[in-house]
C-alpha positions in Angstrom: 11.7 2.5 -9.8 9.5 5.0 -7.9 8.6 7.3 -11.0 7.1 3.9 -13.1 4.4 3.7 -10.7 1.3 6.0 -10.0 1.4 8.8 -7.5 -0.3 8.8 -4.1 -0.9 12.5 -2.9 -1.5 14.5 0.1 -4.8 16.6 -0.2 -2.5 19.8 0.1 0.2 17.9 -2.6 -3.3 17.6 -4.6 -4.2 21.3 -4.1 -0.8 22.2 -5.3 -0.9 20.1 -8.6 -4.4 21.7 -9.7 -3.2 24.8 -8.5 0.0 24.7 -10.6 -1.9 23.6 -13.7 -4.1 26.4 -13.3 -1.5 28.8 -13.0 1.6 28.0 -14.4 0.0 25.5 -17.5 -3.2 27.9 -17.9 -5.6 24.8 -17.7 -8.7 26.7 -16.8 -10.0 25.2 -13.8 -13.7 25.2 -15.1 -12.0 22.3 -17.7 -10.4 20.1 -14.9 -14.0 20.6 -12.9 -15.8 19.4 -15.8 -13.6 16.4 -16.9 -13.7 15.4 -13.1 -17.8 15.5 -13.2 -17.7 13.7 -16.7 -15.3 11.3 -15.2 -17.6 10.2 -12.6 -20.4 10.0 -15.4 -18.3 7.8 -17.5 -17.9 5.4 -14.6 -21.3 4.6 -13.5 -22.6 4.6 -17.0 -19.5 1.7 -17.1 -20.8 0.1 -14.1 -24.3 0.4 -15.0 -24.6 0.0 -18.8 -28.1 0.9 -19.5 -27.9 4.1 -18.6 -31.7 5.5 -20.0 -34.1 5.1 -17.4 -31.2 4.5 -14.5 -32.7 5.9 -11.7 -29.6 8.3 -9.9 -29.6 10.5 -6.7 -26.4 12.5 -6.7 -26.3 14.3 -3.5 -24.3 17.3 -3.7 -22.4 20.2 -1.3 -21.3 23.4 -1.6 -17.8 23.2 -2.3 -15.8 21.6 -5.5 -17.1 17.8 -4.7 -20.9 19.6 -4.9 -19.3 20.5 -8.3 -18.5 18.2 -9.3 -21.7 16.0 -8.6 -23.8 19.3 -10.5 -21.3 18.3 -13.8 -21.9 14.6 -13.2 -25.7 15.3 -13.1 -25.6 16.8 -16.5 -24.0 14.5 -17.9 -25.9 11.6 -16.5 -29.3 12.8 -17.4 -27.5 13.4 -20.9 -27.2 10.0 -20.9 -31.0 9.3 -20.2 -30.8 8.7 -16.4 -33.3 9.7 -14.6 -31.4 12.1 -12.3 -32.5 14.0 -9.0 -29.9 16.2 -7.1 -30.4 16.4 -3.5 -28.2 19.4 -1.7 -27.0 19.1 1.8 -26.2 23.2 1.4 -28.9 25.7 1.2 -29.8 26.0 -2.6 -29.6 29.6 -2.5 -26.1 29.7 -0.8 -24.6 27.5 -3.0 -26.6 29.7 -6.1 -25.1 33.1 -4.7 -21.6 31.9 -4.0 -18.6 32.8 -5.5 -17.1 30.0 -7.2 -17.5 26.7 -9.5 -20.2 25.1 -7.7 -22.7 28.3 -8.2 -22.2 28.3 -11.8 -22.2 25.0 -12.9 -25.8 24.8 -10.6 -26.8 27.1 -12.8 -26.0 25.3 -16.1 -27.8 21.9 -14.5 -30.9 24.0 -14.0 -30.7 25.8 -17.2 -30.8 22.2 -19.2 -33.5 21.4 -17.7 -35.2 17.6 -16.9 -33.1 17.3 -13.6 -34.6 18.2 -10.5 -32.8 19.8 -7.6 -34.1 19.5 -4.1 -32.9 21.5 -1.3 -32.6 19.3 1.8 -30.4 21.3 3.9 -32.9 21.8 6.9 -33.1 17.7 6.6 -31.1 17.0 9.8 -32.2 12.9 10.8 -31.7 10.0 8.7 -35.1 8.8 8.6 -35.6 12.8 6.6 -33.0 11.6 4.1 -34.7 7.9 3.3 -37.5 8.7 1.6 -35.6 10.6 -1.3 -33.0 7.8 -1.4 -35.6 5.0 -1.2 -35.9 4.4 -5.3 -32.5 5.2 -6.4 -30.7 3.1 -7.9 -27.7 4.2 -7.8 -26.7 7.3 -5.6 -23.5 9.7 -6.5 -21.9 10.8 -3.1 -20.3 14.2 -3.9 -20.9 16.1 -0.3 -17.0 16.4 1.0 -13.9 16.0 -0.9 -10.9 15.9 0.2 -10.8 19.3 2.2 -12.6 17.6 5.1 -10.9 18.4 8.5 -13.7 18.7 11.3 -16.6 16.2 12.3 -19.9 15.7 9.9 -22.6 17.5 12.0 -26.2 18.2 10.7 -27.7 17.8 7.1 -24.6 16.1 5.7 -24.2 13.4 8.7 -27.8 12.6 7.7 -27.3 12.4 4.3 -24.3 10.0 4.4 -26.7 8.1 7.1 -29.2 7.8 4.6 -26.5 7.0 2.0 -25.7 4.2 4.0 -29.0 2.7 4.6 -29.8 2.4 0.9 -29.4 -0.6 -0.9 -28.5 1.7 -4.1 -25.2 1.0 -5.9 -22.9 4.0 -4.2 -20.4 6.4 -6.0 -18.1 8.8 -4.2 -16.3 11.6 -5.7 -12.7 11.4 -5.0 -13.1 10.1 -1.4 -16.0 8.9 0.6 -17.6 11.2 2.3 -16.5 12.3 6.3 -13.7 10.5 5.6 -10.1 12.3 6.1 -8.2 12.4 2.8 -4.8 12.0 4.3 -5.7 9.7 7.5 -8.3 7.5 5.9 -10.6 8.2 9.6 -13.7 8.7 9.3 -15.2 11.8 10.9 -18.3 11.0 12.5 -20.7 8.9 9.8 -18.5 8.1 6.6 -20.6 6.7 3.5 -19.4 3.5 2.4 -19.0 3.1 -1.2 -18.9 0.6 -3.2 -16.5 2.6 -6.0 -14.3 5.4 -5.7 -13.8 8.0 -8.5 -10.4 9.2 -7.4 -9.4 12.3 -9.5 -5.7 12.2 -11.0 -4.5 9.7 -8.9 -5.3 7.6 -5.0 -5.7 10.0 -2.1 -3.0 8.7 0.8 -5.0 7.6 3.4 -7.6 5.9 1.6 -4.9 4.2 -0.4 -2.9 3.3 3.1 -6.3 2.2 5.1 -7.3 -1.6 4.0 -10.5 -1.0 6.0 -11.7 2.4 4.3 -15.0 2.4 3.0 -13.7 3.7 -0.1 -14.4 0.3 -2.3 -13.2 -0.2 -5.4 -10.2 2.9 -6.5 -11.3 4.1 -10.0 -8.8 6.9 -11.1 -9.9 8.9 -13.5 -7.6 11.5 -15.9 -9.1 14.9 -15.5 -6.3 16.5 -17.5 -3.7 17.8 -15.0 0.2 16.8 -15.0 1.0 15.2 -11.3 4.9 15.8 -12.6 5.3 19.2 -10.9 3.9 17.6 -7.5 7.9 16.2 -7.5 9.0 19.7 -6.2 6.7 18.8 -3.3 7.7 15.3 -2.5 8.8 13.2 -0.8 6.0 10.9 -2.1 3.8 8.0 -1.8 3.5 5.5 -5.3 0.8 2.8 -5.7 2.3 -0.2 -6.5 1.3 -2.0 -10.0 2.4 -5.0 -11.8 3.8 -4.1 -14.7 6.6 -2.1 -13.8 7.8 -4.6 -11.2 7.6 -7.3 -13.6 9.5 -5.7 -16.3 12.1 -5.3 -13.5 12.6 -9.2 -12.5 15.5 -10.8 -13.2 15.3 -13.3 -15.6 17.7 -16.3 -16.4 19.4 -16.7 -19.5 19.5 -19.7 -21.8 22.7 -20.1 -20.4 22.3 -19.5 -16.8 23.6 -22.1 -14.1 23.2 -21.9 -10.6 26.4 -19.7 -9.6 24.9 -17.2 -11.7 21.4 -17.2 -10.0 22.8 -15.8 -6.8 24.0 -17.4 -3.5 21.7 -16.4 -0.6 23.3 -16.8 3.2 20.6 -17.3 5.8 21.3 -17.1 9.2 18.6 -18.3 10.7 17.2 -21.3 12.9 17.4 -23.1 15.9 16.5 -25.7 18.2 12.6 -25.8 18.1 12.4 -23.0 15.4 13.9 -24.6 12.5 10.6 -24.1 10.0 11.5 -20.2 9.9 14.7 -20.8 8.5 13.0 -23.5 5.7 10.4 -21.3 4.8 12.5 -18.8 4.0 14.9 -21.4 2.3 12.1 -22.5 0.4 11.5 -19.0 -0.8 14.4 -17.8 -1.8 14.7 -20.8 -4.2 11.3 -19.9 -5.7 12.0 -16.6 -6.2 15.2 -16.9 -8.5 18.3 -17.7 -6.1 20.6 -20.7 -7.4 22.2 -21.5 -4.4 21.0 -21.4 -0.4 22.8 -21.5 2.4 20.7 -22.0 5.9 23.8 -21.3 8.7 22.4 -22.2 12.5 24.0 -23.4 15.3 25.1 -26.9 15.8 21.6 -28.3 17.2 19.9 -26.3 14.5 22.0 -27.6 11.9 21.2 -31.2 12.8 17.6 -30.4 13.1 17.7 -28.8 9.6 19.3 -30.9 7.5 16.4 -33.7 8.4 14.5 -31.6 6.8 15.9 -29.4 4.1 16.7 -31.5 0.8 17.9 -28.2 -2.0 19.5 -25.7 0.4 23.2 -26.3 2.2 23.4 -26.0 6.1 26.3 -24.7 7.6 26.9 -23.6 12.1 28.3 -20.9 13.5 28.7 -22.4 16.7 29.0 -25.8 18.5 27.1 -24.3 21.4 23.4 -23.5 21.6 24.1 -19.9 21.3 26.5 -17.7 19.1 29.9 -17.6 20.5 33.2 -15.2 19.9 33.9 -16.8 17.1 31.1 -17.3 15.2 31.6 -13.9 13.3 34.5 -15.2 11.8 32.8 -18.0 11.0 29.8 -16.1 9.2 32.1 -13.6 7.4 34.4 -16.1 5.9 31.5 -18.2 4.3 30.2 -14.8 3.3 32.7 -14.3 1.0 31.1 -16.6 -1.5 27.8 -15.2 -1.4 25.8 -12.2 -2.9 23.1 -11.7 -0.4 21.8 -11.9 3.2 19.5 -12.6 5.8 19.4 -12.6 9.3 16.8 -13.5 12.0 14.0 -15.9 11.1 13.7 -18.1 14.4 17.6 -17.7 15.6 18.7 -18.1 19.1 17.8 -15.1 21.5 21.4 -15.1 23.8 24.0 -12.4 24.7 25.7 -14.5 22.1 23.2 -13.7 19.1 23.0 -10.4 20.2 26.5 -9.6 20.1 26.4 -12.0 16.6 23.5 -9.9 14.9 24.8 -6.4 16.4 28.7 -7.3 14.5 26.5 -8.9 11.1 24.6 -5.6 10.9 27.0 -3.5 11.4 30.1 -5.1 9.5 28.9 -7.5 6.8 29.9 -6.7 3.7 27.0 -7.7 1.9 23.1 -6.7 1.2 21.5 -7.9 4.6 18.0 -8.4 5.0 17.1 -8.0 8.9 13.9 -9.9 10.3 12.1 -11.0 13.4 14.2 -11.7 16.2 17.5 -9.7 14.5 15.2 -6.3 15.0 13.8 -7.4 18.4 17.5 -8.7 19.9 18.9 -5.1 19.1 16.0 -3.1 20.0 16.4 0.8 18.6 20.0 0.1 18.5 19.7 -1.6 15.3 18.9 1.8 13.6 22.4 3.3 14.5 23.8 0.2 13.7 22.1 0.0 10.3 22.9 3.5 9.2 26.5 2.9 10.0 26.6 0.4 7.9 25.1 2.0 4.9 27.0 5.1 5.3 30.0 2.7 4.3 28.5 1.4 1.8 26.5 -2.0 2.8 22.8 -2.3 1.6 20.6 -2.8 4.8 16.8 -3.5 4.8 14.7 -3.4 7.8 11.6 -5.6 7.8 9.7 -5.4 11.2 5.5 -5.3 11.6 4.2 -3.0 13.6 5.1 -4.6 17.2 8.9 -4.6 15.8 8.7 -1.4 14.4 7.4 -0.3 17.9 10.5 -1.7 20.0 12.8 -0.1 17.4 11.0 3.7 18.1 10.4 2.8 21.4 6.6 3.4 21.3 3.3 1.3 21.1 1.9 -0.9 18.1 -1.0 0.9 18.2 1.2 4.2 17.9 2.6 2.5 14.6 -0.8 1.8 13.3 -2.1 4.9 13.7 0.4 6.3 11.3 1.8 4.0 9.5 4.1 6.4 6.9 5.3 8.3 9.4 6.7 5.4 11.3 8.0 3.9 8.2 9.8 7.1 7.1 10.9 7.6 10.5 13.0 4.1 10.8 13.7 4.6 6.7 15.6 8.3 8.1 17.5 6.9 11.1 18.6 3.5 9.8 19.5 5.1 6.5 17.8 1.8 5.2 14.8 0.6 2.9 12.4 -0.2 5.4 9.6 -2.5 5.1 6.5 -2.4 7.5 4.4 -4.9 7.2 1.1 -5.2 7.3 -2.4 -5.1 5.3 -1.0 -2.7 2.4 2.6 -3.5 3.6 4.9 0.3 3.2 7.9 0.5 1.4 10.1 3.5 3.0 13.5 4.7 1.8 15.8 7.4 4.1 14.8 10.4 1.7 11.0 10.1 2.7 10.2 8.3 -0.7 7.6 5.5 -0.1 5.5 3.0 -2.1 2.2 1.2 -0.8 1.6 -2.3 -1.7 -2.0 -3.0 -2.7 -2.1 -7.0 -1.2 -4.4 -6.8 2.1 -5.4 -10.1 2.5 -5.6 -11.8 5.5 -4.3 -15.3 4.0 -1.1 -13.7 4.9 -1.7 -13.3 8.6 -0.5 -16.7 9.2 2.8 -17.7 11.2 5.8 -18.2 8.8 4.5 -15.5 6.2 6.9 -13.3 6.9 9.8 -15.9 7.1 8.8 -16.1 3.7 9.1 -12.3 2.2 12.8 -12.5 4.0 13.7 -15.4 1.5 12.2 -13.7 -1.5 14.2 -10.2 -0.5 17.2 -11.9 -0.1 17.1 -14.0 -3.5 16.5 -10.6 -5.3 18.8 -9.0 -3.9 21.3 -12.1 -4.6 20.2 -11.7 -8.5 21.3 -8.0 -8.6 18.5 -5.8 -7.7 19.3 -2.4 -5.5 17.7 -2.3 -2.3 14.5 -0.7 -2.9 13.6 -2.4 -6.1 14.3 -5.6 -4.6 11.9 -4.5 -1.7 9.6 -3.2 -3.4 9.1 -6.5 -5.9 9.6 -9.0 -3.0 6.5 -7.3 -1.1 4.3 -7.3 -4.4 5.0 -10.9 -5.1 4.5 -12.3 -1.9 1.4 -10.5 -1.7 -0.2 -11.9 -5.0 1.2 -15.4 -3.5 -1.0 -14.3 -0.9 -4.3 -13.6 -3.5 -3.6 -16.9 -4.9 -3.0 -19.2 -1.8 -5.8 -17.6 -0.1 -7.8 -19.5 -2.9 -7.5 -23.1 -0.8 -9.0 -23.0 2.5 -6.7 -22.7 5.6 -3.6 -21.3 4.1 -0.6 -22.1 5.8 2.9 -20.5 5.2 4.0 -23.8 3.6 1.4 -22.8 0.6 3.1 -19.7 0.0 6.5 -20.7 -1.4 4.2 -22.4 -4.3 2.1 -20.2 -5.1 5.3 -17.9 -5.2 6.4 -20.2 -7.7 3.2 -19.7 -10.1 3.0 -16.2 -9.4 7.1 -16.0 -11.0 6.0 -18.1 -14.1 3.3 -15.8 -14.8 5.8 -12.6 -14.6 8.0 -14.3 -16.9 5.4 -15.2 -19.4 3.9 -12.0 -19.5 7.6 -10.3 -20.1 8.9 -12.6 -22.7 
């Protein structure tokens, strides 16, 4: 499935692409500069239709991003804008250097009608203002995606002064002071409103909710990103269609065997909702049959309240016994798919329970909450034994779970999200999924896909009770591991966008708008 959707590179996996089309394809490099400058032109004059008298500031570098802002010029004024280009470099460094950016200078000045202003010696904000003050829309082309070290001087004023207009703002291919790969800002960071990406997203404006990057535009400048493979392993964006050309769908002669029988084990006394959310779920996302297995008190408790799914115990006692195994494994037998953790018992029993389920059950297992917290880092070795013989294991923790399993801090996890999910995705030999605002998808050869939903609808209690019953239903209809993953996080997030609609979204809301959100992928696939 990774190869349907859209890259998300490193800035050194980008360097290596334009490098390679340069050298090995014979793109001249002059051709992907100007298609990246006529790019950007192409999307304000989108965003901005009236293009003759638009009044632009396009403040420009030294390097490539300067470049491509001296190309964008051109083409602007072209257009009829009135366009002024305002350098953060010295005018006659950036003139005398070797390079792109001194000769495509030279071609804005040769045409004529723009005028460039050097404002390098401009080091405070209030300096940068009055150039700004009439724009109406400003191009940000300072720092691309090389940017290491903290903005300092006539560029940190410049982004300042960025900042304080109320001008529509374009950057080129990242905001900026912002890192490419980390999505940190370095010192002052101009916040954007759109984002001309160039050839695909940049990874850590594409893994940062909170970047000021706005909206992503990706613009084609003409280079293949299929030779970036050799450098994986790699980040994809994910998009719609491909993951709804993947659902399962149910024939005209379908019944509810066919559908997929989903085995939850999940619930107990006082925590029965987890297990009925992700009941719920499940059914909404495809499975025929559901089966909530709890302990005896949580199996009175849930079937008050469950009406569709079956409930089954594993024990008479309040906790997991020595029995219960054999209990789970031979109802197993009749199922295609599992889950294990949402609001179960926390004893010795459980433990010993979820640490024999992981490690032995026969089936595709999805392992949530409390599974992940009872067995600590243990359940990576436990996972990857399991998958080494053969059993389909996905890990689901947020970051405070992820944390426990690598034995670190949350805000450790946070700070580098990929890395952590890659990390578990290595030693469990599992699809892992860390949740979160733009929720990552991470498989044991490094392979990993970002899931565009960051909405805050979805920081609720239950939510993720919820993506364990859609993960197990797809699994239970036949997808692999990290297609079923991958399509469970993407529809629960757009049941996310379209709950967060009502005011005060509740888990409950989700299962239904997980329902809508299914109709629409079969109608647009039929």
């Amino acid at each position: 499935m990774s190869a349907e959707h859209p890259f998300v590179l490193t800035a050194a996996q980008m360097r290596a692409v334009e490098r390679a089309a340069v050298d090995d394809l014979g793109v001249p490099g002059l051709v992907l500069m100007e298609n990246a400058g006529r790019g950007v032109a192409d999307v304000v004059a989108r965003e901005r239709p009236r293009t003759a008298g638009l009044r632009v500031c396009v403040v420009c570098g030294a390097g490539s991003n300067g470049a491509d802002g001296f190309v964008a010029a051109r083409h602007l004024a072209l257009r009829g804008a009135q366009v002024r280009v305002l350098l953060c470099a010295p005018r006659d460094k950036v003139a005398a250097a070797a390079g792109d950016a001194s000769l495509f200078l030279r071609v804005l000045e040769a045409g004529g009608g723009v005028v460039v202003e050097d404002l390098s010696m401009v080091t405070d904000r209030d300096g940068w203002r009055l150039p700004l003050a009439n724009a109406e829309v400003i191009v940000d082309a300072i720092f691309g995606t090389g940017l290491r070290d903290q903005v300092r001087g006539a560029p940190a004023a410049a982004i300042a002064g960025i900042n304080a207009s109320t001008a529509f703002k374009v950057s080129v291919d990242v905001p900026s002071g912002v890192d490419a790969d980390t999505g940190r800002a370095l010192g002052e960071a101009v916040r954007a409103d759109i984002m001309v990406s160039m050839g695909c997203r940049k990874l850590g404006v594409a893994l940062d909710p909170e970047s000021p990057a706005g909206r992503v535009e990706v613009v084609d400048i003409g280079i293949d990103i299929r030779p970036a493979l050799a450098l994986g392993p790699f980040c994809h964006w994910l998009e719609r269609g491909p993951i709804f050309a993947r659902l399962p769908h149910r024939r005209a002669g379908a019944h509810k065997g066919s559908s997929g029988h989903v085995l939850l084990i999940a619930g107990s006394v006082g925590k029965t909702g987890a297990a009925v959310l992700a009941a719920q779920a499940a059914f909404r996302a495809g499975a025929g049959l559901v089966t909530i297995m709890s302990t005896a008190a949580g199996q009175t408790a849930l079937d008050a309240k469950v009406v569709e799914a079956m409930s089954a115990r594993y024990s008479d006692g309040d906790d997991a016994d020595a029995h219960s195994y054999d209990t789970v494994s031979a109802l197993a037998g009749r199922m295609r798919a599992a889950a294990i953790g949402p609001g179960i018992p926390t004893g010795p029993g459980m433990r010993s329970l979820v640490e024999r389920v992981a490690g032995g059950l026969p089936l595709p297992l999805v392992m949530d909450a409390d599974a992940l917290n009872l067995l600590g880092p243990s359940a990576l070795s436990v996972s990857a034994r399991a998958t080494a013989a053969g059993a389909v294991r996905i890990l689901t923790p947020h970051p405070g779970e992820a944390a426990r399993l690598l034995t670190t801090t949350a805000a450790a996890v946070q700070a580098d999200r990929l890395a952590c999910a890659r990390r578990l995705a290595r030693e469990s030999g599992s699809i892992v999924v860390l949740k979160g605002a733009r929720t990552v998808v991470a498989a044991a050869d490094g392979t990993a896909h970002v899931n565009p939903a960051a909405n805050p609808a979805l920081a609720t209690a239950g939510s993720g009770d919820v993506l364990t019953g859609v993960l197990a239903a797809l699994l239970a209809q036949g997808l692999d591991a990290q297609s079923a993953a991958i399509a469970a996080v993407f529809l629960h997030g757009l049941a996310g966008d379209l709950a967060a609609q009502r005011v005060g979204v509740i888990a409950g809301d989700l299962p239904d708008a997980l329902a809508a959100v299914m109709s629409s992928a079969v109608s647009r696939t039929t």
